[in-house]
C-alpha positions in Angstrom: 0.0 0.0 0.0 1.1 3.4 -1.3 1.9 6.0 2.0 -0.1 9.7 1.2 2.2 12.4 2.0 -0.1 13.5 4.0 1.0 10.5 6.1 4.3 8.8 6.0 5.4 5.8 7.1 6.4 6.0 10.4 10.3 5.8 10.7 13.2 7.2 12.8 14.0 9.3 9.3 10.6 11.0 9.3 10.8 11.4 13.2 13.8 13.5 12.9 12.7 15.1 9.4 9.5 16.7 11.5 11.1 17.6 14.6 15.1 17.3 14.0 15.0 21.2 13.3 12.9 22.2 16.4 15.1 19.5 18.6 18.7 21.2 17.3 17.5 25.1 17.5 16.4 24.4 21.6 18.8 22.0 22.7 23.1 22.4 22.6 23.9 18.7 21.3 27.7 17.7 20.0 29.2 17.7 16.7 28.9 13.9 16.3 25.6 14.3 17.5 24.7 16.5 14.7 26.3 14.2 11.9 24.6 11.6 13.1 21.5 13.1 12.9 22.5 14.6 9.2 22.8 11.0 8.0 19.8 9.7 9.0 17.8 12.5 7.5 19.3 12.5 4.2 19.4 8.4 4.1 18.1 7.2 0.8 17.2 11.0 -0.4 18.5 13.0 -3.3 20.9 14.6 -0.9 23.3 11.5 -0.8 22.7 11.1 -4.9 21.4 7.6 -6.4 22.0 5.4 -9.3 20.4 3.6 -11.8 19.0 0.0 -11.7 18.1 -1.3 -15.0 16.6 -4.7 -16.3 19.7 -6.1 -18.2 16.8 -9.1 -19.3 16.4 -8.6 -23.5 13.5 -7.1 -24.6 12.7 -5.7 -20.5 13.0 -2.0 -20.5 12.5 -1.9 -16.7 14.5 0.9 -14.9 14.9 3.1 -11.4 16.2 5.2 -9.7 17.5 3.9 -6.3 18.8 7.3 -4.1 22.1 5.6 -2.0 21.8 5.2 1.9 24.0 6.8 4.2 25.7 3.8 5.7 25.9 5.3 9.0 25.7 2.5 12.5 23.5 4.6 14.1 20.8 4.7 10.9 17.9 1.7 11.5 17.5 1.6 8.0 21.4 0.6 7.2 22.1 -2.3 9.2 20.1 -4.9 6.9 23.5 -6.1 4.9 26.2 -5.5 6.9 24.1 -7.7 10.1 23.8 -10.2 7.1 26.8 -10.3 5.6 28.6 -10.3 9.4 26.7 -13.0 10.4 27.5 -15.1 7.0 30.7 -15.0 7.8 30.3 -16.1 11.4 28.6 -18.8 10.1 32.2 -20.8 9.0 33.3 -20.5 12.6 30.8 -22.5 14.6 31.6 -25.7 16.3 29.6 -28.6 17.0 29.4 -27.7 21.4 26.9 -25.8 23.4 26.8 -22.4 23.4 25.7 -20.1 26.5 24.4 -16.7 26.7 25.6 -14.4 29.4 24.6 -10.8 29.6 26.5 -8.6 32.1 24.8 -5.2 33.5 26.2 -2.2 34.8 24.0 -0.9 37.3 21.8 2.0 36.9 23.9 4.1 39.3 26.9 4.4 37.2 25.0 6.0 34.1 26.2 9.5 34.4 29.8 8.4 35.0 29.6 6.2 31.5 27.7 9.2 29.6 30.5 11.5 30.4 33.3 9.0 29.9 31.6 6.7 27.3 34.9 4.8 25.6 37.0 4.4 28.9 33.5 2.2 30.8 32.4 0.9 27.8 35.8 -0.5 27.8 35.9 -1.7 31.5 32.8 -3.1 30.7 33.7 -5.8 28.1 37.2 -6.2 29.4 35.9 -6.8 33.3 33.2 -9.2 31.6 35.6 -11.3 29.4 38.2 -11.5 32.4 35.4 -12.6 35.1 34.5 -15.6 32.6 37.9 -16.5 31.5 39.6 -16.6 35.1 36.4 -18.7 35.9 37.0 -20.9 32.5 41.1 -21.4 33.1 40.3 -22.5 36.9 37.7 -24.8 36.2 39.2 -28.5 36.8 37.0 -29.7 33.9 38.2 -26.9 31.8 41.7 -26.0 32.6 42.6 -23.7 29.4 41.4 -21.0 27.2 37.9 -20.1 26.0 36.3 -18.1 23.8 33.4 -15.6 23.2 31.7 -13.0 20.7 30.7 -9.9 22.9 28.3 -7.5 21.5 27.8 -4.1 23.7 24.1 -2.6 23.9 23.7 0.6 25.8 19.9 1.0 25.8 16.9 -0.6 27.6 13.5 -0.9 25.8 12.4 2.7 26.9 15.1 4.1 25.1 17.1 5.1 28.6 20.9 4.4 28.9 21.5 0.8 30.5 25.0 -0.1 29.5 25.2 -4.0 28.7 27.1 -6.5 26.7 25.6 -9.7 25.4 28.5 -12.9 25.4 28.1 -15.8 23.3 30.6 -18.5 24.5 31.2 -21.8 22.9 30.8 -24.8 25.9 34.3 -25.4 25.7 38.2 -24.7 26.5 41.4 -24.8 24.5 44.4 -26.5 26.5 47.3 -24.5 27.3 49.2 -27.2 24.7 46.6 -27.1 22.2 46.4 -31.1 22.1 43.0 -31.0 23.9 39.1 -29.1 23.6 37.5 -29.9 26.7 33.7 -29.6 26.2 31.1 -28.7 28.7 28.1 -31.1 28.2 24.1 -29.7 29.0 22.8 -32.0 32.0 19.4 -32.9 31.8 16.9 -33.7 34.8 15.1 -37.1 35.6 12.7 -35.7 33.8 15.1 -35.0 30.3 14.7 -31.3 30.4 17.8 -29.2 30.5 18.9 -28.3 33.4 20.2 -24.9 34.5 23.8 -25.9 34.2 25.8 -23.2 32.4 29.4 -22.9 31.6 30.5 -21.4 35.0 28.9 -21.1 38.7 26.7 -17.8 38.2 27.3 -16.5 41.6 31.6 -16.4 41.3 30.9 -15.0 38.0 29.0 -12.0 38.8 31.0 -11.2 42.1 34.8 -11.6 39.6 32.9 -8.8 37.5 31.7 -6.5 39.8 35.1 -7.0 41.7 37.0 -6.5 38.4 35.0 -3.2 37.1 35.3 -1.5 40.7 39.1 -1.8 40.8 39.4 -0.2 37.1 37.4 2.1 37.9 39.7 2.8 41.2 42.3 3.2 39.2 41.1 5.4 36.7 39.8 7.8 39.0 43.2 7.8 40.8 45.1 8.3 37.2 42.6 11.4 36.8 41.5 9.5 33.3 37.8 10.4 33.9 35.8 13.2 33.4 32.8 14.6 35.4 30.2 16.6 33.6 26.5 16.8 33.5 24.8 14.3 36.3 28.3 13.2 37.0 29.8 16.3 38.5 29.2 15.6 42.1 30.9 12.5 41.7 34.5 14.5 41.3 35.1 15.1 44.8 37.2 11.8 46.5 34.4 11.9 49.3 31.3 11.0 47.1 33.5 8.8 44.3 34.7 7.0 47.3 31.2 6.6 48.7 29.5 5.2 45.0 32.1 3.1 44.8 31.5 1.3 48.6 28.0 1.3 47.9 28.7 -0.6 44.5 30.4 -3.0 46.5 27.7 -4.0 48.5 25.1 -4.4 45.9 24.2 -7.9 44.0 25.0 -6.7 40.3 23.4 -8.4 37.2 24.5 -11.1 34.9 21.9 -12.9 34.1 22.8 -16.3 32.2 20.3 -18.1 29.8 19.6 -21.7 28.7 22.0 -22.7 26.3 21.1 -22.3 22.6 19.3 -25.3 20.8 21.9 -25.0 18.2 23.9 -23.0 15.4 20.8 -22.1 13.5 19.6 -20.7 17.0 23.3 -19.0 17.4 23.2 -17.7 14.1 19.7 -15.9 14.6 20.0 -14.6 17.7 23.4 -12.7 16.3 21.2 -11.6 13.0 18.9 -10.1 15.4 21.4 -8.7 18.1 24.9 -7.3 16.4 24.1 -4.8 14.1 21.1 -3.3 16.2 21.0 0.1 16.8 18.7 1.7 19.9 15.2 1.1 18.0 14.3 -0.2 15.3 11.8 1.2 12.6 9.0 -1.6 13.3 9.0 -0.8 17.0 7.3 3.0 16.0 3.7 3.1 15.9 2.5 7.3 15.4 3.9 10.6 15.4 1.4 13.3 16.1 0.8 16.6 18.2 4.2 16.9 18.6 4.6 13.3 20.5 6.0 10.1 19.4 4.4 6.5 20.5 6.5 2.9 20.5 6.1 -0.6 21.2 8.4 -2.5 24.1 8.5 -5.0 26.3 8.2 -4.6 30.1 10.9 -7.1 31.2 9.4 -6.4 34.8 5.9 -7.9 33.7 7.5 -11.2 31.9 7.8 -9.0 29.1 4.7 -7.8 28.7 4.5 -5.5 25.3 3.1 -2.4 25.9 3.7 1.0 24.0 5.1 3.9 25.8 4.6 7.8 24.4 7.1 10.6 24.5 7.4 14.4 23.5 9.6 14.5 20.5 12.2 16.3 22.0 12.5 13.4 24.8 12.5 10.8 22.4 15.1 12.5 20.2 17.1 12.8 23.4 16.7 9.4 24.4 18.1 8.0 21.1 21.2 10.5 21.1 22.1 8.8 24.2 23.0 6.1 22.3 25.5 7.8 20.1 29.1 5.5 20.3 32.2 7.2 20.2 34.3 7.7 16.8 35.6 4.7 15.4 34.2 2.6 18.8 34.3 -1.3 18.4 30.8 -2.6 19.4 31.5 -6.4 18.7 34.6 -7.7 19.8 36.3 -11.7 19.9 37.8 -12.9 23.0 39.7 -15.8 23.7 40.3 -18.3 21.2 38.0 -16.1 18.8 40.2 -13.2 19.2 40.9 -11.9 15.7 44.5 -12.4 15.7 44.2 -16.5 16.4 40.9 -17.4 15.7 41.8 -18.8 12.2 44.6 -21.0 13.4 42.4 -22.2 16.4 39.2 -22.8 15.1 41.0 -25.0 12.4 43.2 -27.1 15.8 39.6 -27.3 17.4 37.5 -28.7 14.6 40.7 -31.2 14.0 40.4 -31.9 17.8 36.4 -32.6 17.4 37.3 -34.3 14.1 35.0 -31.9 12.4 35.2 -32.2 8.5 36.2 -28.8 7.1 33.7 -27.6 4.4 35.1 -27.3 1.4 35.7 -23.9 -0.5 32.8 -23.3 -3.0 34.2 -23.3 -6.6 34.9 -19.7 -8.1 32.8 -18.5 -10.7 34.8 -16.7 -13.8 33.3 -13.3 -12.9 34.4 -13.5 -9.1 37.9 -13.9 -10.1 40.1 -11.0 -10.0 43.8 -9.8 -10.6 44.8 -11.5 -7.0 45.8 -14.1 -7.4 42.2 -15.6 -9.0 40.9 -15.7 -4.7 37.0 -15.2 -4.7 36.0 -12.0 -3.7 33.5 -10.9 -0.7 30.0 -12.3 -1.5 27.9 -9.3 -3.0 24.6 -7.9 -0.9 22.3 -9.3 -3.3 24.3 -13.1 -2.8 24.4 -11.7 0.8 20.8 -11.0 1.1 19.5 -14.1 -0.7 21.2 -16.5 1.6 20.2 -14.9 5.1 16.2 -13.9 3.8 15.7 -15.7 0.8 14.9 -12.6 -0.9 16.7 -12.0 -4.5 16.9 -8.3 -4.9 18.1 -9.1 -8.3 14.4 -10.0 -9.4 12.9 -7.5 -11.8 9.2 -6.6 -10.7 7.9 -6.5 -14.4 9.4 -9.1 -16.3 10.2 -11.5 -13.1 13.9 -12.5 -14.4 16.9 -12.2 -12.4 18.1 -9.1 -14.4 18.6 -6.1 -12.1 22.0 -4.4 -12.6 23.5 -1.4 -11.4 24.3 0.5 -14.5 25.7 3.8 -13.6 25.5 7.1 -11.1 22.5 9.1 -11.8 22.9 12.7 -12.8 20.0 15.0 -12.4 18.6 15.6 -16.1 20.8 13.0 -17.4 17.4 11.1 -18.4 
């Protein structure tokens, strides 16, 4: 169904289109801010220029103008390919063990601190989480070596606010300090058969090891003078109240919350299509935008997650979203462990010869994926991409139904 002008579709573009302008004139926000904001605006408009698809299928005279998208992380309506594409290549690098889920919070009082010194915790964050499990992993008797995970950071919660997070996938297993042994961790089951809450490492030392290991970088930061207070986070500079957060961290029960394991790597696979590349909402999640108030979908996770819809003034909603903005350059997704990047070829291939996987062979090369080096197959395209994760071929020409769209050249304005 064809959207009136009168009423278009509802989308974080058309959000910031209407009230972007009114939101930047009343409120001081940050020159990354600002880009950010640029980009999604001008995503798939005649800002960014387009080119021209054309039915390449004889006798089809089918053609388009497609404008280009803005390819910008923080843009809902960019993430499609790259999520896709990312996750193909995961695909390669699964092996045939459980894999758990652990997601490790940072509690709500440290939210100011991380908005004003964003890369530094973010850091803390995945480093403390990845050291917690790994010292829990190495001492393990039934482990004894070196595992692995993919850690993806999320900063938001469903309502938009800042709740600094990072999601771990870790393969139910260890590499040996000699590399002549995987030891696997097996999923119990009940008298009944059902799994039973058995996860890689005991819950309780876990969370403790991260709290424990977050708190002393933090420590040390604030003693090195690395962090800065602004905003909220002001009253936090003098030693008497940094000192007193920091006590009254240690006391508190902080969250990592472990799930079942994963049925299997279809499961894996899909929960990272749906988690990697996300940004802090998602076009399907907005319902209206009216009288100067936008309304969403979410799920109360404090009512079993209930979905409900919650409705905010522009401005706040805006405001909400820019919290989300990640430093310059900042890696969201990061390998630990035997998936580091550095080593994860050379051990996933000692692993799968220790689980006497058979590696899958290399598909053949086609003549128009070879190039000048060295005849190596190139990076699947986004159609190929797009095909393989959806089942959607892009390529398919809406009036003649052939596989014949091509990109044929940059569109000029008046070129015809």
């Amino acid at each position: 169904m064809t959207t009136s002008l009168n009423h278009p579709p509802i989308t974080l573009q058309n959000i910031l289109l209407k009230y972007g302008g009114a939101f930047r004139s009343n409120h001081p926000i940050p020159y990354p801010a600002h880009k950010i904001l640029n980009a999604v605006e001008r995503c798939h408009t005649p800002a960014l220029g387009a080119h021209v698809i054309r039915c390449q299928t004889p006798e089809c005279t089918y053609e388009k103008v497609a404008y280009n998208s803005c390819r910008n992380r923080h843009c809902p309506g960019c993430q499609g390919s790259q999520s896709a594409r990312w996750v193909g290549e995961r695909e390669a690098e699964l092996l045939p063990v459980p894999y758990f889920h652990v997601c490790f919070t940072l509690p709500h009082e440290l939210n100011p601190l991380v908005l004003a010194n964003k890369k530094i915790l973010y850091d803390f964050l995945f480093a403390s989480a990845w050291e917690a499990m790994a010292n829990l992993i190495e001492t393990r008797t039934e482990f004894s070596g070196q595992g692995g995970a993919i850690a993806v950071l999320h900063t938001w919660g469903q309502n938009l606010m800042d709740h600094p997070h990072v999601h771990m996938i870790v393969p139910g297993g260890a590499l040996d300090k000699e590399k002549s042994a995987f030891r696997q961790r097996g999923v119990r089951r009940n008298k009944k058969g059902l799994k039973a809450r058995d996860f890689l490492v005991p819950v309780g030392p876990l969370r403790v090891l991260f709290k424990n290991k977050f708190l002393a970088k933090l420590g040390r930061a604030y003693k090195e003078a690395q962090l800065i207070f602004t905003g909220q986070a002001e009253p936090l500079s003098t030693p008497t109240c940094f000192y007193a957060m920091k006590e009254a961290l240690f006391t508190k029960n902080w969250v990592v919350y472990c799930k079942e394991p994963f049925a299997g790597p279809k499961q894996v696979l899909a929960y990272l299509g749906r988690y990697t590349h996300r940004v802090a909402i998602s076009n399907s999640r907005l319902q209206s935008m009216e009288n100067g108030k936008v309304t969403f979908k979410l799920k109360n996770y404090r009512k079993e997650g209930k979905r409900e819809v919650m409705v905010l003034p522009a401005a706040d909603f805006i405001r909400r979203f820019l919290l989300h903005v990640l430093p310059k350059g900042y890696r969201r997704i990061r390998m630990f462990g035997f998936l580091s990047n550095r080593y994860k070829r050379k051990n996933l291939d000692t692993i799968k010869a220790l689980l006497n996987v058979t590696p899958v062979e290399d598909e053949p090369v086609e003549p128009e994926k070879e190039n000048q080096v060295g005849g190596k197959k190139t990076k699947p395209s986004v159609a190929e991409v797009i095909m393989k994760s959806t089942g959607v071929n892009i390529l398919l020409c809406p009036k003649c139904g052939q596989c014949g769209l091509r990109l044929i050249r940059p569109y000029v304005s008046g070129s015809g």
